[in-house]
N, C-alpha and C positions, 0 to 999 in steps of 0.2 A: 468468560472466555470470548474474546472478540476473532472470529474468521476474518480472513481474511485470502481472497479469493487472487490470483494474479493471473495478466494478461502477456501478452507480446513475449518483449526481452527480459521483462522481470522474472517469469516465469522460469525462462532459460535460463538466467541466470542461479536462480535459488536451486532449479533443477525438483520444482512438481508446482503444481497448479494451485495450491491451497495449504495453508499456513493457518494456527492456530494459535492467540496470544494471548496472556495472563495477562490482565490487567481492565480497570474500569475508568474511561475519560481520560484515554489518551487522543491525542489532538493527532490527524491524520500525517503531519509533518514525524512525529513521533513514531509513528508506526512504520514509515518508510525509512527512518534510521536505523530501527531496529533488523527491518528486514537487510539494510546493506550490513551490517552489523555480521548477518549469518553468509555472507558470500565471502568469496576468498579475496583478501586485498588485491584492490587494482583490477578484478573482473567484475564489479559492480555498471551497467551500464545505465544506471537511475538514478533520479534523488529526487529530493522532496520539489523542486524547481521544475523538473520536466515528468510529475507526474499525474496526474488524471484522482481521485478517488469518488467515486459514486459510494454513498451510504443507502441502506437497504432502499427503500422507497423512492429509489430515482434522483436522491441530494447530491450533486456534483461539487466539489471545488476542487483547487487546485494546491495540494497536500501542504506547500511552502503557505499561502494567503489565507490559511481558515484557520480560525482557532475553535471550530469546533469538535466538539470532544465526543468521541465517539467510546460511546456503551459498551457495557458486558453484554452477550446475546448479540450484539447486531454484526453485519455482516458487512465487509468493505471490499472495493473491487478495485485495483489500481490496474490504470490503462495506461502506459508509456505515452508521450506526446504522440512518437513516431510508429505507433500502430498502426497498422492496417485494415483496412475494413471494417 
């Protein structure tokens, strides 16, 4: 099970702070489709292009440019470009 933790608009959008997903070495772009995937067509205000993902231990990239594959157990935090603070 990979958590996955959300911030900002994404948060708002999915409607709760923390999402929980089957699967082992999905690549962080993957996990953000999944998530627009559970929001209602056309109020998605994310994608993989404008979003932030930290892997547990402080690993950043940017969900569309990384191919790395993120584990069962670990934990991802997507931040919207246009976050605040």
């Amino acid at each position: 099970m990979i958590t996955v933790r959300c911030l900002g608009h994404i948060c708002t959008s999915l409607g709760r702070e923390e999402v929980s997903l089957e699967g082992d070495g999905l690549e962080a772009g993957e996990i953000v489709d999944r998530l627009r995937s559970m929001v209602a067509a056309g109020s998605a205000g994310f994608d993989r292009y404008n979003t932030l993902a930290l892997v547990d231990k402080g690993e950043a990239c940017v969900a569309a440019a990384s191919s790395r594959k993120i584990r069962d157990g670990e934990t991802v935090v997507l931040i919207p470009f246009s976050h605040g603070g």
